[in-house]
C-alpha angles and dihedrals in degrees: 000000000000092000092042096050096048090038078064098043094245088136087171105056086036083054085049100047096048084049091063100042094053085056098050090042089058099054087044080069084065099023097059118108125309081036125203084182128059123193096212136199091288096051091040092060088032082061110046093040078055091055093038090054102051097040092061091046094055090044123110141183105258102051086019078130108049095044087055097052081047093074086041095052092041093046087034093124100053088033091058103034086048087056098039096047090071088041095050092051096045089063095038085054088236126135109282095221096037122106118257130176091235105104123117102268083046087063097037090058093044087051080063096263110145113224087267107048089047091038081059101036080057098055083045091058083045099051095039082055097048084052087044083054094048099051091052084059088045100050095027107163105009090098090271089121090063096049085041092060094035083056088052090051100047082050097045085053097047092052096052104048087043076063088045100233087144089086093062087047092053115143094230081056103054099040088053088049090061092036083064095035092057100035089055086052090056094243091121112103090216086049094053082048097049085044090051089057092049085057094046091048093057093055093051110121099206148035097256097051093051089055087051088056087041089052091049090052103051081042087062086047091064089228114160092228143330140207127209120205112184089195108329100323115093110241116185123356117192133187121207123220130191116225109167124307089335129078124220127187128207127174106238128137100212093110106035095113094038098063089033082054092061122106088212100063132113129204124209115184109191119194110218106214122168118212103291080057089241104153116239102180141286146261119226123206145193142189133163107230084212091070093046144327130266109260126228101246094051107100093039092051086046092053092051087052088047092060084038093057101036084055093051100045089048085058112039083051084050 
């Protein structure tokens, strides 16, 4: 700030600015690591309301633009590790305001740096960014700006996937993230589906067309087999068979030892209570994880079955 103000001839804000870089440069002596002296909350706004200030003062109308970016590049470490913190804790599902040991000299310490050797690594990104500053005063106009900022973002990119925050921004993250979205909104196709045999279900008449629409739904839930006890007395068992791209469901018992055999299968027992938590009975089901995974929305679909079914049997026994 002190190179671009006297190259304009603002000597003032130039005076001004010296002055306050001889004084920060003079705590620094008692501030560096290991520090006796500690800025605090107070000095730190009292600082960067200092450099605001000035910086809008000495700036003009013709390089308004370029003094501005000066105070971003030179505070470029704190400003980035202060945007990306709540962002960090948004996709981690933490509390955005609440403290985390994931800043960047967090990081720096956990990658084997000792306080000294991050605290100067620090002060070398800062002073690579002040030249990087400089030289966008020195070359403005001539395109510097734009490899200048090509340069910040390489380097944005490079620091936080050295934090790792890359993992959190995975594709496969980020494209389950809007399937379950979307599927909770009700824009899915197979959800609008699910949601029609619920309807269907809640306009049977009797007990044996509401198992058929049970049985459809756990057929578009791609389960192996199922078993359904009312008390302790099976009710209705179905096996699932794959035949093309449909699913059909029957309710023979040929195998059911063969599915119950695999090593790959996995058993949910669900108890079916009504509100005063009396249990009614349970479904069983069952699915091998070889045929297909399990998918994300299928417990949550199967609860909602679970209060659609528990609704309708209290009725049609009504």
């Amino acid at each position: 700030m002190v190179i671009s103000t006297y190259k304009n001839h603002d000597y003032l804000s130039a005076f001004y600015f010296a002055i306050l870089g001889g004084a920060v440069l003079g705590f620094l002596r008692y501030n560096f690591n290991p520090a006796t002296v500690f800025l605090g909350d107070t000095g730190s706004y009292f600082l960067g309301y200092v450099v605001a200030i000035l910086a809008i003062l000495g700036s003009t109308k013709s390089h308004v633009g370029t003094l501005m970016l000066i105070p971003l590049l030179a505070l470029g470490v704190p400003i980035f590790d202060s945007i990306l913190s709540p962002i960090r804790r948004f996709i981690r599902g933490r509390p955005m305001f609440q403290a985390d040991t994931g800043h960047v000299h967090h990081v720096l310490l956990s990658l084997g740096l000792s306080s000294r050797k991050a605290v100067l690594l620090i002060y070398g990104i800062t002073m690579g960014l002040c030249i990087l500053a400089i030289l966008s005063i020195t070359f403005r106009g001539k395109g510097f700006e734009g490899l200048a900022l090509a340069l910040l973002m390489f380097g944005m990119i490079l620091l936080v996937r050295k934090m790792g925050y890359f993992e959190y921004l995975a594709f496969d993250k980020l494209s389950g993230w809007f399937l379950d979205v979307t599927d909770i909104a009700g824009l899915s196709q197979k959800r609008r589906s699910f949601l029609s045999l619920q309807i269907v279900a809640n306009k049977t008449h009797t007990m044996d067309e509401l198992w058929d629409v049970v049985g459809d739904a756990l057929a578009m839930l791609k389960f192996d087999r199922a078993e359904l006890y009312l008390g302790n007395e099976p009710v209705r068992s179905w096996n699932i068979r794959n035949v093309g791209e449909s699913f059909q469901m029957d309710s023979s018992l040929a195998d059911k030892n063969e599915i119950s055999s695999s090593d790959s299968i996995m058993r949910f027992e669900i108890p079916i209570s009504n509100d005063s938590s009396k249990i009614m009975g349970k479904i069983i089901l069952i699915k091998d994880l070889k045929k297909e995974e399990l998918q994300p929305y299928t417990i949550r679909r199967m609860e909602s079955l679970r209060r659609t079914l528990v609704s309708n049997i209290m009725r049609l026994k009504n």
